[in-house]
Phi, psi and omega in degrees: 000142162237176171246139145283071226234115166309136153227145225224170178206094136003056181238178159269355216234146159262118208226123195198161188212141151251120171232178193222129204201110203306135170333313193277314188295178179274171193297322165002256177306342170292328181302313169288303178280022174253329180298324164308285156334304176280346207088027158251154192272357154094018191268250199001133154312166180168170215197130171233149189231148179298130190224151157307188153300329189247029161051031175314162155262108188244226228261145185274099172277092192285188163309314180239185173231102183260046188258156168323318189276330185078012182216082127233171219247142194196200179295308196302251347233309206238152195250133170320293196279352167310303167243036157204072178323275204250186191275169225355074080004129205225180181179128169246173216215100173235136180239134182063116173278353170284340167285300181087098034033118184225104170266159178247112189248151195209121189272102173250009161170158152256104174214163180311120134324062214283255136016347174042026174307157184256153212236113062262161151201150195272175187244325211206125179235093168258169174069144163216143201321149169281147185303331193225151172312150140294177204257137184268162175260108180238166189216155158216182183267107178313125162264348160209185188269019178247035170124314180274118187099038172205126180275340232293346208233022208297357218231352193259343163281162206256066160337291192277023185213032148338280217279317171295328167291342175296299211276000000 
């Protein structure tokens, strides 16, 4: 079996690769063939997260595994088909974090390897990658009106009685 797998590049401009990439590898080799498809040389951290339909971001699977114990969760870990069962499925993709390179991956068909192509292969090429990452934006939201998670007011916190709220 292979996936048909989408990859989208976080831009204004339209810039996406279609591959094609066996069911059985790991998020690994799903990594290795997006860096190959866009022109990164494949050093950089990088990462993938779990998203919903409407592409939320949810738990992170990095490259490695940087923990001490060596059992945090990491690419070798997961199977392609493991975290994208069925089409459209979604996953983002961010690589080298000082840039933030940001993809949008999309499970676009499951079909037989009828064709005996060799496998990762890109299918499809629109755009071309920008010379520099675009610049992310990050925002959050006021969760209410009386002040909190809104600095706009510093003079109305209680500064001096820090340390009795720690304790």
């Amino acid at each position: 079996m292979i996936y048909k797998i989408r990859l989208i590049l976080d831009t204004k401009e339209d810039v996406f690769r279609d591959i094609a990439i066996g069911y059985n590898g790991t998020l690994e080799n799903l990594h290795n063939a997006i860096t190959n498809a866009f022109g990164f040389d494949g050093t950089e951290m990088a990462a993938f997260y779990l998203t919903d339909n409407e592409w939320n971001q949810g738990e992170e699977i990095p490259l490695f595994d940087m923990s001490e114990t060596g059992e945090s969760m990491s690419m070798q870990n997961f199977t392609i088909k493991d975290v994208l069962p069925e089409e459209k499925n979604k996953l983002i993709y961010v690589y080298d974090f000082l840039s933030m390179w940001t993809f949008y991956v999309e499970l676009m068909a499951i079909e037989e390897n009828t064709n005996q192509i060799e496998l990762p292969s890109l299918l499809f090429s629109v755009g071309s990658v920008p010379d520099e990452a675009p610049e992310k934006e990050f925002t959050s939201e006021r969760i209410d009106d009386d002040g909190y998670n809104s600095f706009d007011n510093y003079d109305d916190l209680d500064f001096d009685n820090f340390d009795e709220l720690m304790n």
